[in-house]
N, C-alpha and C positions, 0 to 999 in steps of 0.2 A: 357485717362483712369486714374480715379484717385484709391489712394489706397485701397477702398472697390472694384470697379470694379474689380481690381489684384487679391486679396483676395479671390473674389468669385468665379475666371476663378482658381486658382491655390488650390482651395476644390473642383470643380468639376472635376479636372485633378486626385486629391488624390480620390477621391470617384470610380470615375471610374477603376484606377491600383488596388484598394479594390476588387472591386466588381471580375475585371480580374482575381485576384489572389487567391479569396476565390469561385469561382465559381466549385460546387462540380463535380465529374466525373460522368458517368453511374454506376461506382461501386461504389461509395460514394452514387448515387441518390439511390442505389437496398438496401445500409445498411439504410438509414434513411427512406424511403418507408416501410422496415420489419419493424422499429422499431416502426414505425405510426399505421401502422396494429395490430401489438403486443399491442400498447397502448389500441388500439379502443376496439380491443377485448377484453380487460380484465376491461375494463369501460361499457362497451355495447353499445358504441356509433357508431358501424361502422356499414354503408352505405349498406347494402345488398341487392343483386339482389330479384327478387321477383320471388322465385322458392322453393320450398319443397327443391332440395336436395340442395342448398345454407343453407336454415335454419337449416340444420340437420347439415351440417358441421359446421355453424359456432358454435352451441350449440354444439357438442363436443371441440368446440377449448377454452371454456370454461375454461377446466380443466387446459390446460395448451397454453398460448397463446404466447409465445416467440418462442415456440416449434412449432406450429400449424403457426403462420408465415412466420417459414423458411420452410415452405412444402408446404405453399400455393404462395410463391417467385418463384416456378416451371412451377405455370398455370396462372401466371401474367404476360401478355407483356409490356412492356415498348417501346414507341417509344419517344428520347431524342433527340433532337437537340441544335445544341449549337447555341447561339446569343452571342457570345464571353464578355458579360459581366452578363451574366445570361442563364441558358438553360431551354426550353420549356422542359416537360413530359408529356404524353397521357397514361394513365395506362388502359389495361383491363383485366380484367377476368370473369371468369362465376360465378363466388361467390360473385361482385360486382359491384356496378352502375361502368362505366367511369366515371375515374375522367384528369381534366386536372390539371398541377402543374407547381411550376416553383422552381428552383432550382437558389438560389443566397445568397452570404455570407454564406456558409456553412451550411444551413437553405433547407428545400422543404418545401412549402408553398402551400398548394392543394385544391379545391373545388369541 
């Protein structure tokens, strides 16, 4: 194995103890989940179930959406499993499609 072979096996060694190490918790996923939420609502780009009282709440979360975030973190489940170099998320609630996500580098990444 010559010196790019090395190279390459000892970035993928470094890339992985990264990922290990920056891989966020359930309560790291639950602060960067609100803060996503918070965002969507106050741009108007968040994902809403297709229900009257979903649209009602989210139009009053209008007013104030950092706030209306952490009250809607209450009727949001979370199911997180860890893949020890990244964890899955399965988010639901009644004010929102499912979303599945993944959590790596500090980062939640959701669709």
């Amino acid at each position: 194995m010559g010196f790019l072979g090395k190279l390459v096996i000892y970035g993928l060694i470094a890339a992985a103890g990264a990922a290990y190490a920056t891989r966020p918790s359930v309560e790291e996923v639950r602060e960067l989940y609100r803060d996503m939420v918070a965002a969507e609502i106050a741009d108007g780009s968040i994902i809403s179930a297709d229900n009257g009282a979903a649209q009602t709440a989210l139009a009053a979360c209008q007013v104030t959406p950092a706030n209306c975030a952490r009250l809607l973190e209450g009727v949001i489940s979370f199911d997180y499993e860890n893949r020890y170099l990244f964890a899955t998320v399965a988010t639901r609630s009644p004010f929102f499609e499912p979303r599945s996500c993944i959590a790596a580098f500090e980062r939640l990444l959701c669709r």
